[in-house]
C-alpha positions as CSV (number, residue, x, y, z in Angstrom):
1,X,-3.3,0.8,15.7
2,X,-1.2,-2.4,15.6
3,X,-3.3,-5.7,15.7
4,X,-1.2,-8.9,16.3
5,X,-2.2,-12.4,15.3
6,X,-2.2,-15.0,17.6
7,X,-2.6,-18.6,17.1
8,X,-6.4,-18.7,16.9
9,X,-5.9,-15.9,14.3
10,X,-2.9,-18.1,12.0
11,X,-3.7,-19.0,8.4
12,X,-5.8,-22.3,7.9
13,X,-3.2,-25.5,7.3
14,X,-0.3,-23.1,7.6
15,X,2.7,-25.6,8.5
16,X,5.5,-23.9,8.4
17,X,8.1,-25.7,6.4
18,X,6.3,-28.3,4.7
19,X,8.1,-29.9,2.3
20,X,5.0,-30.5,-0.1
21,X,4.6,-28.5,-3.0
22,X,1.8,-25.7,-3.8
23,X,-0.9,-26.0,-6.2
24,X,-1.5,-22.4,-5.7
25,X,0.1,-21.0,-8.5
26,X,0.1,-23.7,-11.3
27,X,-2.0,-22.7,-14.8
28,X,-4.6,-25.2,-15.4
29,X,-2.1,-27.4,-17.4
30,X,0.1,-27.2,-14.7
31,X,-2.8,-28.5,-12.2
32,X,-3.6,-31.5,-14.3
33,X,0.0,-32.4,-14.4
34,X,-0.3,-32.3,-10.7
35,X,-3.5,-34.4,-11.0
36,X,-1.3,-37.1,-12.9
37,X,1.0,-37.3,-10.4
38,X,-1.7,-38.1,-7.2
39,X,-2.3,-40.7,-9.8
40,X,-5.1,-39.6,-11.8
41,X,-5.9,-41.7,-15.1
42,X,-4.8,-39.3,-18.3
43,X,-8.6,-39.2,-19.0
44,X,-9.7,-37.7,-16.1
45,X,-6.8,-35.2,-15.4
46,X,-8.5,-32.4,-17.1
47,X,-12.1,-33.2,-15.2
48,X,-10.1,-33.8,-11.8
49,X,-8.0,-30.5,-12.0
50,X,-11.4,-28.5,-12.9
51,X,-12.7,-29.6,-9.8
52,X,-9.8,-28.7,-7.7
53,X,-9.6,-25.5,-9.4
54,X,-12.7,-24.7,-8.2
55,X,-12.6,-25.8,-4.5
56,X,-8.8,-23.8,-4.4
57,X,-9.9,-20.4,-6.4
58,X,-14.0,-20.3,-6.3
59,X,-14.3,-21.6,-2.8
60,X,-10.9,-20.9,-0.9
61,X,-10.7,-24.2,0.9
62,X,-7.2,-24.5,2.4
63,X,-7.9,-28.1,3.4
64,X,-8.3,-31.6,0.4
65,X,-11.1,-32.8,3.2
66,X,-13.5,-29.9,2.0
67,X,-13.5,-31.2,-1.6
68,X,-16.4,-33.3,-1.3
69,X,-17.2,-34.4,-4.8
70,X,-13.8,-36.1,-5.1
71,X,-13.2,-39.8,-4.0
72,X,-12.0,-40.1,-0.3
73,X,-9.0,-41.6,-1.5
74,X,-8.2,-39.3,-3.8
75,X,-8.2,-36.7,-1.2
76,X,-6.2,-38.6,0.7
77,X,-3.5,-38.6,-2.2
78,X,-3.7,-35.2,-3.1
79,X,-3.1,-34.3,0.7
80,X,0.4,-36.5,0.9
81,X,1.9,-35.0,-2.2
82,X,0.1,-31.2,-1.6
83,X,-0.3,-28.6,-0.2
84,X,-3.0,-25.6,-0.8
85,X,-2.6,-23.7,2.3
86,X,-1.6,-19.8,2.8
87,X,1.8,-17.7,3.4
88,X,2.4,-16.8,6.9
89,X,0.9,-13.3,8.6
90,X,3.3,-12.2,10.7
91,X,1.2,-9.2,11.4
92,X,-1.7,-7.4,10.4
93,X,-1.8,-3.8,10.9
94,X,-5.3,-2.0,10.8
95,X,-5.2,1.8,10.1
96,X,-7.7,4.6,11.9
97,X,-8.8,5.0,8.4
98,X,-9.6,1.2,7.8
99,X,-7.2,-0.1,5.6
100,X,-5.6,-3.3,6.3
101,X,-1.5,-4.3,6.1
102,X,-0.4,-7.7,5.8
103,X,3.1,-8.6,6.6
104,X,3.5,-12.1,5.2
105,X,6.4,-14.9,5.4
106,X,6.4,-17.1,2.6
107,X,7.6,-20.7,2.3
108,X,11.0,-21.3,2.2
109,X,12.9,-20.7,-1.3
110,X,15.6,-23.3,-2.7
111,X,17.8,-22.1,-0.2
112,X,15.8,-22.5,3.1
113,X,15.4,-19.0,3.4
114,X,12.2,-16.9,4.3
115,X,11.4,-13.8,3.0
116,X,8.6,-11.3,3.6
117,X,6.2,-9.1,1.9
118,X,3.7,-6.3,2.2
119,X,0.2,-6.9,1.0
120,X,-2.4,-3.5,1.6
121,X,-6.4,-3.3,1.5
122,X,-7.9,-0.7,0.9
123,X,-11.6,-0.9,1.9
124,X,-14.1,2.3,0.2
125,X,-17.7,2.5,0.4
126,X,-18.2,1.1,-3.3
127,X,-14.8,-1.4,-3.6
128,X,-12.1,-2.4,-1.8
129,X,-8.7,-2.3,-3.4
130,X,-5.7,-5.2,-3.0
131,X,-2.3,-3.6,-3.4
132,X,0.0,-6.6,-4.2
133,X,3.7,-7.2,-4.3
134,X,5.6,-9.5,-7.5
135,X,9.2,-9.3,-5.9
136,X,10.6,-9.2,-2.4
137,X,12.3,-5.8,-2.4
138,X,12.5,-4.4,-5.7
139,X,14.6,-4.2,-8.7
140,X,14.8,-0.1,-8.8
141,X,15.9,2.4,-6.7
142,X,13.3,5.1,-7.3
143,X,14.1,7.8,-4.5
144,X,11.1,8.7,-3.2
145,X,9.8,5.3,-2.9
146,X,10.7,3.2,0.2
147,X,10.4,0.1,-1.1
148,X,13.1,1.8,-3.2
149,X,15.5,1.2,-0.3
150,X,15.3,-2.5,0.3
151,X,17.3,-4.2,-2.3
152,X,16.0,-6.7,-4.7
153,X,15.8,-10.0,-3.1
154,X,14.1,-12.6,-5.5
155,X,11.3,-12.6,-7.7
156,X,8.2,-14.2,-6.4
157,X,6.3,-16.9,-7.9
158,X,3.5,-17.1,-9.1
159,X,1.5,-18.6,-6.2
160,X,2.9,-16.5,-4.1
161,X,1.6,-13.4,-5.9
162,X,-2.0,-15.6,-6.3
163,X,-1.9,-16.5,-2.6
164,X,-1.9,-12.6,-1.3
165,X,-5.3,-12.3,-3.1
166,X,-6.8,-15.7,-1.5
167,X,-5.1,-14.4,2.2
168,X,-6.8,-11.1,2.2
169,X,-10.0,-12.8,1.1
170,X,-9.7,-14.7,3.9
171,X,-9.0,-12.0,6.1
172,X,-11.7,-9.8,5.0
173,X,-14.1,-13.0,4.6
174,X,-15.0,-12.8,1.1
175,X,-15.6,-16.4,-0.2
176,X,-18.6,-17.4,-1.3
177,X,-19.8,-19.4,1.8
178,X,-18.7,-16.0,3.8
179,X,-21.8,-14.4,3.1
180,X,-23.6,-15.3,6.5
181,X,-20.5,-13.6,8.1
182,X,-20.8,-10.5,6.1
183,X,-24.2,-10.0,5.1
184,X,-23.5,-6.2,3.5
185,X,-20.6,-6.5,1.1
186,X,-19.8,-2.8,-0.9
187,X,-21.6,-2.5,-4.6
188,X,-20.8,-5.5,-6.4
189,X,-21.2,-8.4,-4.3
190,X,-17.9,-8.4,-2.9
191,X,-15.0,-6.8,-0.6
192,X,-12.4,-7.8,-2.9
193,X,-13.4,-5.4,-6.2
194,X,-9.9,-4.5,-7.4
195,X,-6.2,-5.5,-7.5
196,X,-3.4,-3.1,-8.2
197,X,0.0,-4.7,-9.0
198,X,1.7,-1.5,-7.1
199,X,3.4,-3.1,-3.8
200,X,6.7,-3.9,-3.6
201,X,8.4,-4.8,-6.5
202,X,8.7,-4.2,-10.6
203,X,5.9,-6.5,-12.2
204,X,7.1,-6.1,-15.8
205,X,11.0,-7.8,-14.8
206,X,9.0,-10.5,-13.3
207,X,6.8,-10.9,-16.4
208,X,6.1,-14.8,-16.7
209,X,5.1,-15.0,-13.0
210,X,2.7,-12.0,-12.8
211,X,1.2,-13.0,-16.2
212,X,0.5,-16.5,-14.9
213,X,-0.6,-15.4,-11.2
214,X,-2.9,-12.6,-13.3
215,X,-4.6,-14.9,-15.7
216,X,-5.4,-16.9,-12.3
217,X,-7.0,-14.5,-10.7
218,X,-8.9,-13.0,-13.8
219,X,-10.4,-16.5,-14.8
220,X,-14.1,-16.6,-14.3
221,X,-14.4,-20.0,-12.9
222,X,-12.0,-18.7,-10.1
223,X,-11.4,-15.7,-8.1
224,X,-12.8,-14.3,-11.2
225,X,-11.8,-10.1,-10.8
226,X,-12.0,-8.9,-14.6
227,X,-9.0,-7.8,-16.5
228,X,-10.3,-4.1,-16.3
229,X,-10.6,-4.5,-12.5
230,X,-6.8,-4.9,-12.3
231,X,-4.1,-2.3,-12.7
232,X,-0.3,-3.4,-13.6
233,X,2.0,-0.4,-12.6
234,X,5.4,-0.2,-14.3
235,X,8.3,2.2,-13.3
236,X,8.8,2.0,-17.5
237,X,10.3,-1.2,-18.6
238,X,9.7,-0.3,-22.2
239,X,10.2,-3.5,-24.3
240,X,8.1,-5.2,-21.9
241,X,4.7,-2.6,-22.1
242,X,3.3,-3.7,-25.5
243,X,4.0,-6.9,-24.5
244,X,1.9,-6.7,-21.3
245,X,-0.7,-5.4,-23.4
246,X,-0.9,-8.3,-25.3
247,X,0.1,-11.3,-22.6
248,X,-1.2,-9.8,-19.6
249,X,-4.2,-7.7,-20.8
250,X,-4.9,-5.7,-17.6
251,X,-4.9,-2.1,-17.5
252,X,-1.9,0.2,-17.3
253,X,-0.1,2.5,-14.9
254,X,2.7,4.6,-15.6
255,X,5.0,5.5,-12.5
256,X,5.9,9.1,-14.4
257,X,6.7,11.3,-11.8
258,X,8.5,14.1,-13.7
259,X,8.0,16.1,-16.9
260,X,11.9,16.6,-17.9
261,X,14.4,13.5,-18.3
262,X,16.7,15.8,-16.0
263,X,14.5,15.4,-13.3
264,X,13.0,11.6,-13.7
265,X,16.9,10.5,-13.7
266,X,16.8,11.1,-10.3
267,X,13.4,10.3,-9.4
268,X,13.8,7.3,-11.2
269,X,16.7,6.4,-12.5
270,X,15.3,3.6,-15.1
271,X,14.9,6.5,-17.0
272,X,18.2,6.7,-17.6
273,X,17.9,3.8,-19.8
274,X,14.0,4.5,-21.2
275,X,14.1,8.2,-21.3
276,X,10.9,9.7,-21.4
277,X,9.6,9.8,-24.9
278,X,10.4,6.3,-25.1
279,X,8.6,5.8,-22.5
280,X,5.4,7.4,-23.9
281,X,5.9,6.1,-27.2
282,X,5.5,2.5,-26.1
283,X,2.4,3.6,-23.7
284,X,0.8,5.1,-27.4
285,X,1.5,1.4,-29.0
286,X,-0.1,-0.6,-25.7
287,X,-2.5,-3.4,-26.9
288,X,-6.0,-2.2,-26.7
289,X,-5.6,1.5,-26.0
290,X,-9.0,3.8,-26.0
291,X,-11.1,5.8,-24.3
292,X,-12.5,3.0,-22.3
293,X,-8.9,1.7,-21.8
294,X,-7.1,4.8,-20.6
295,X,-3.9,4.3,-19.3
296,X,-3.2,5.9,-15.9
297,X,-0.4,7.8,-14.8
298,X,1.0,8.6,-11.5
299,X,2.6,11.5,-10.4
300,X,3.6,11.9,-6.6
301,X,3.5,15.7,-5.9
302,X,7.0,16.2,-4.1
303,X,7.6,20.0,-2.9
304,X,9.9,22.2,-4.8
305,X,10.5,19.2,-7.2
306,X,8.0,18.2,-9.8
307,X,4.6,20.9,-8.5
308,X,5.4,24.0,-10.3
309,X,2.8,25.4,-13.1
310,X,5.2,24.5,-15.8
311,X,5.5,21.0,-15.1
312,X,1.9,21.1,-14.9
313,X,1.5,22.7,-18.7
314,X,4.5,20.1,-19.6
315,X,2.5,17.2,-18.5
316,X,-0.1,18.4,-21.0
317,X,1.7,18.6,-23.7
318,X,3.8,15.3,-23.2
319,X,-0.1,13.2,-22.7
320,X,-1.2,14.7,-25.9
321,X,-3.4,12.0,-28.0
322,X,-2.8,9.4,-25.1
323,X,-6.2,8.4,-23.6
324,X,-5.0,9.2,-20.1
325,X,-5.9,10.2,-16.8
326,X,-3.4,11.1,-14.2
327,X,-3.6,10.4,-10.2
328,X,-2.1,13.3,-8.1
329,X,-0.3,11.7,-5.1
330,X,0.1,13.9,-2.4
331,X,3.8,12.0,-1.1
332,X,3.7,10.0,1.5
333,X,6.6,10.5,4.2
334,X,8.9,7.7,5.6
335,X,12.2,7.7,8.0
336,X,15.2,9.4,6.3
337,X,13.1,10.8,3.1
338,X,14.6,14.0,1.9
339,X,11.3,15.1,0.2
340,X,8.3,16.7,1.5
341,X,4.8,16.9,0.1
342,X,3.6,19.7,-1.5
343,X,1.4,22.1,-0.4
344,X,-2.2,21.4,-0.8
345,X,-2.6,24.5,-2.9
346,X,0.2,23.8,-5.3
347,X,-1.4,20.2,-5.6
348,X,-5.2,22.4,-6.2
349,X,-3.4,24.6,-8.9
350,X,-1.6,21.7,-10.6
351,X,-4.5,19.5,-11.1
352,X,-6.9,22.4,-12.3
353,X,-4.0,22.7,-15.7
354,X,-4.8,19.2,-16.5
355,X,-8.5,19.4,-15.5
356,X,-8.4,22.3,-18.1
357,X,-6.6,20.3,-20.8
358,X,-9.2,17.6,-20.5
359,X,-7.4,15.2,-18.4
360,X,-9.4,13.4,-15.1
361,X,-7.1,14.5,-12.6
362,X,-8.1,13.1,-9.1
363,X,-5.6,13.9,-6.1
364,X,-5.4,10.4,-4.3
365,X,-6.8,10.2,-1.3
366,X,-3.9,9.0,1.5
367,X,-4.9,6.2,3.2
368,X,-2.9,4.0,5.8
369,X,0.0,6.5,6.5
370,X,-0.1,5.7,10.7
371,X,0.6,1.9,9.5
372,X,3.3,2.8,6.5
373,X,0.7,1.4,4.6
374,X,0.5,4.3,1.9
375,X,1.5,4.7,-1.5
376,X,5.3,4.5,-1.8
377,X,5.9,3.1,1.9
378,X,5.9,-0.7,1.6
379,X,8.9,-2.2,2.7
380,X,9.4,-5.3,4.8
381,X,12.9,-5.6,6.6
382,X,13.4,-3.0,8.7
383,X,10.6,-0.3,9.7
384,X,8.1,-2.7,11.6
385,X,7.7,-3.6,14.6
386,X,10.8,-5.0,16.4
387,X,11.1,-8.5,17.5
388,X,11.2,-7.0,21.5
389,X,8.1,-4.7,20.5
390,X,6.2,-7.9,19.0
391,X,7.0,-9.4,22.3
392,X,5.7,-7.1,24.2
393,X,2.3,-6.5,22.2
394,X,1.8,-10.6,22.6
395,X,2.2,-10.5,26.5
396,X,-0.2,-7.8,26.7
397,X,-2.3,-9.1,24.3
C-alpha cells in the first residue's frame, strides 16, 4: 500500500527553499566554525558546538527553541544564520511486509535544482535496517540494478546522507524522548540498529562525503550506531577499498555478482577496469580483516546467468583465505529487466556448495518488492507514482 503525507504528516521546520545553511552535516570542527560565526567567543566555540551537537544528533530537535541550556539570544542567532531542519518526504510507501520507502526532495543545489532520493527501512523482530543513498542516481550502470538506469546526477553531501538517518528516526520515532510513544523497541533499545550504505548510488566515488556523514553517525555522543553496525557496499572501486578500511572503518560489502570476468563485464561493467582478482586482492588487504570482521559479498542469483553448480564451486575457490560470508539474493524484478530470478532450487543447491566449503551462506529474505523497495530497485525519477496519481490519492485521502 501507498501512504501519502499530508501537511500534518511534513517534516518539522521543513521550509522549502530557505536560504540558510545546514548544520546537519558539518564535522565537529566544522560546527564550531559555525558557532564562530552566530558570534560565539573563540573560547567557548568548542563547549557551544558540543552542546548543539547533542541537541541536533542525540536528541533530533529540528527547532534552536528546544535547546534549552543555551542563552535565549544565542538561539535566537543560531536560528537567523541556520537551519537544522529535514529533506522533504514526498512520499512514504509502507510495504504488506512492513518495510518503509522514503522518497525525499532535498534542498536546492547551486543551481536551484531539486533532486530526489530513495531512503528504505527495514524493520525485523531483533533490528531494523536503514538502506541509504550517497549519490542521486548513480555513477555505474550495473544491468541488473535499477538504480543502474538513472544516470548519475550529483554526489550528495554529507548532511544529506546524515539527514536520511535523522528522517527515518523521526518517522519510526526513535529519539530518545520517543520512548513514551514506543514503549517496546526490537533487542537493543532501538528501531534504528543498522545502516547499510546500499541505496542509490556508489559510496566509494563519493569518499569524503560518506566518510564525514559516517563518522557522524558512528560518534557516541550522537546518533551513536557502531562502526560494525554499518555496512559500506562497493560495486569494486579498488584504490579506494583499503582506503575505506582505514578512513571509514565500517564493514565491507562486495557487489560480486559473477565468478568469471566474462560474465561480471556485463553485470558490472566497472569490472572492466578492476577485473576480478584485483578486485579480491584489495578485499584480502582491507584494514582490519578477521573473523570477527568478515567482509560480505553479494551475489544476486539471476536465472541461467550466474546459478549453475560451477559458479557455485568457483565462488569457493575465488573466497579462499578471505574471512567471508556471502548473501544469496534472490533478484528482484523491475519494468523492462531482461533477467529473471532463479529458481528456488537452484538458489537451495547453490548455497548448500558454499555452506559445504565453510562459508555462511544466507538467501536474503525479499522484502518491499510491492513498493520497489527491494534490493536492486531504488530509483527516483521515473517509476513512482505520477503527478495525476499523487493527485488523486490526496483528494481521496
Amino acid at each position: 500500500m501507498t501512504t501519502l503525507l499530508n501537511t500534518l504528516d511534513a517534516p518539522p521546520r521543513y521550509i522549502p527553499n530557505d536560504p540558510r545553511p545546514s548544520l546537519i552535516g558539518l564535522t565537529r570542527a566544522g560546527l564550531a566554525e559555525a558557532m564562530g560565526l552566530a558570534g560565539v567567543p573563540e573560547k567557548q566555540r568548542r563547549m557551544r558546538a558540543g552542546q548543539v551537537w547533542h541537541w541536533i544528533y542525540h536528541r533530533g530537535v529540528t527547532s534552536f527553541d528546544q535547546m534549552t541550556n543555551i542563552a535565549r539570544d544565542l538561539r535566537q542567532r543560531l536560528e537567523d544564520s541556520f537551519v537544522i531542519g529535514r529533506p522533504e518526504i514526498v512520499s512514504e510507501q509502507i510495504s504488506s511486509d512492513g518495510t518503509r520507502k522514503w522518497l525525499l526532495r532535498l534542498a536546492p543545489d547551486a543551481r536551484g535544482q531539486r533532486h530526489e532520493i530513495e531512503t528504505v527501512y527495514i524493520p525485523e523482530e531483533d533490528r531494523g535496517t536503514l538502506c541509504i543513498s550517497s549519490q542521486v542516481g548513480c555513477t555505474l550502470t550495473c544491468t541488473f540494478c535499477h538504480t543502474g538506469t538513472q544516470k548519475l546526477v550529483r554526489n550528495l553531501t554529507a548532511g544529506e546522507i546524515v539527514a536520511q538517518v535523522m528522517t527515518a528516526r523521526d518517522r519510526v520515532k526513535d529519539w530518545p524522548q520517543d520512548i513514551e510513544a514506543n514503549p517496546t523497541p526490537p533487542l537493543g533499545g532501538r528501531y534504528i540498529t543498522n545502516v547499510v550504505l546500499m541505496g542509490m548510488g556508489e559510496p566509494l566515488y563519493n569518499f569524503d562525503n560518506v566518510k564525514d556523514a559516517m563518522d557522524i553517525v558512528s560518534d557516541g555522543e550522537g546518533i551513536s550506531l557502531s562502526k560494525r553496525r554499518i555496512t559500506l557496499s562497493t560495486s569494486g572501486v579498488v584504490p579506494e577499498i583499503p582506503r575505506a578500511g582505514g578512513e571509514i572503518g565500517t564493514m565491507l560489502a562486495i557487489s560480486l555478482h559473477a565468478t568469471t570476468d566474462e560474465i561480471r563485464d556485463k553485470l558490472v561493467p566497472l569490472n572492466k577496469k578492476y577485473p576480478i582478482a584485483d578486485l579480491l586482492a584489495a578485499c584480502r588487504q582491507y584494514p582490519g580483516l578477521s573473523n570477527a570482521r568478515r567482509i560480505t559479498f553479494e551475489y544476486v542469483m539471476l536465472k541461467g546467468v550466474n546459478d549453475s553448480l560451477a559458479d557455485a564451486k568457483r565462488l569457493v575457490q575465488l573466497l579462499k583465505g578471505i574471512p567471508a560470508k556471502v548473501n544469496l539474493i534472490p533478484f528482484n524484478p523491475w519494468p523492462g529487466t531482461p533477467y529473471e530470478c532463479s529458481d528456488w532450487e537452484t538458489i537451495e543447491a547453490f548455497a548448500e556448495v558454499l555452506n559445504r566449503a565453510g562459508y555462511a551462506s544466507p538467501v536474503r529474505t525479499p522484502r518491499g518488492r510491492d513498493i520497489m523497495a527491494a534490493c536492486g530497485q531504488l530509483k527516483s525519477e521515473s517509476q513512482k507514482l505520477r503527478a495525476r496519481e499523487r493527485l488523486a490519492l490526496e483528494a481521496g485521502a
